[in-house]
N, C-alpha and C positions, 0 to 999 in steps of 0.2 A: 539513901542520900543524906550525906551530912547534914546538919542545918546548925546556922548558928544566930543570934542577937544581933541582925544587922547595924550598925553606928550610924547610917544611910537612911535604912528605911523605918527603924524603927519598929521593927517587929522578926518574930522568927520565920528564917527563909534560908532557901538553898545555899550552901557557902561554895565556895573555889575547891577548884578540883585540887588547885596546889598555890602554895605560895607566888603571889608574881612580880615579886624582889628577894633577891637573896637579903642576908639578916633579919636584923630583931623588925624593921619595919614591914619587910616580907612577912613575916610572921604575925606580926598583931593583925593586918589587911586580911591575912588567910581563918585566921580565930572571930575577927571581929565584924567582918563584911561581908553581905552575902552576894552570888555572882550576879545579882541582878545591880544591886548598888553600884560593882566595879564594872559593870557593863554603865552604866549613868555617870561616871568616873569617865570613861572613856570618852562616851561621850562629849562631857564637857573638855575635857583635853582636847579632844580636836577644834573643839570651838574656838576654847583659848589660843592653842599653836596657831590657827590660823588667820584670826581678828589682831594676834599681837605681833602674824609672822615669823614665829617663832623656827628656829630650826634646832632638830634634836642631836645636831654635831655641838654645838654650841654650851661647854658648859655652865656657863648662866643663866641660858633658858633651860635646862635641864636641872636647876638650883631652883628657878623661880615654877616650873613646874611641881617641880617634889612640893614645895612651901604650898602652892594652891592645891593640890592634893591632899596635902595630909588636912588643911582649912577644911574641904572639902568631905572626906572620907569621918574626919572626927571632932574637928571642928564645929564654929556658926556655919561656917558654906563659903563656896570659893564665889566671888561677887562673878558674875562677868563683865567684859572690857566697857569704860565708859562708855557712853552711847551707842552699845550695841541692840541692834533689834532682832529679836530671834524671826527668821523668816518665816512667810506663811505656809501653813500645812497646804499639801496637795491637795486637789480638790478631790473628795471622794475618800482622805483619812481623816483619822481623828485628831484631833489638835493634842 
């Protein structure tokens, strides 16, 4: 299994089976992140598309998504929405 220098998590870990953008930005996320990071990536995307409404027809929110992404992935970190509160774990997982 590949592994590379995650940007994410800060240490070495399993990378991407394959690029998941075409170009150079495809590329550095496939060299420089690993699939656990872009799985936390995902993650917060859905957080975001759905706290800001977002729809992914829309190219604005698909501008302002890449921008909190790349924050995100190499960046400080993509903030989450003002006053958001992440909800509480299920009872019986781990937080």
């Amino acid at each position: 299994m590949r592994q590379v220098r995650c940007t994410v998590l800060g240490k070495e870990a399993p990378g991407l089976d394959a690029p998941p953008f075409p170009g150079a930005l495809g590329q550095r996320i496939y060299h420089e992140v690993s699939r656990e990071g872009w799985e936390n990536w995902i993650r917060r995307q859905t957080m975001i598309m759905n706290e800001y409404r977002l729809s992914a027809a829309d190219p604005k929110a698909r501008e302002f998504l890449k921008a909190e992404m790349t924050k995100f992935l190499f960046g400080s970190g993509s903030q989450p929405p003002p006053g958001y509160q992440a909800p509480d774990p299920k009872p019986g997982t781990d937080p």
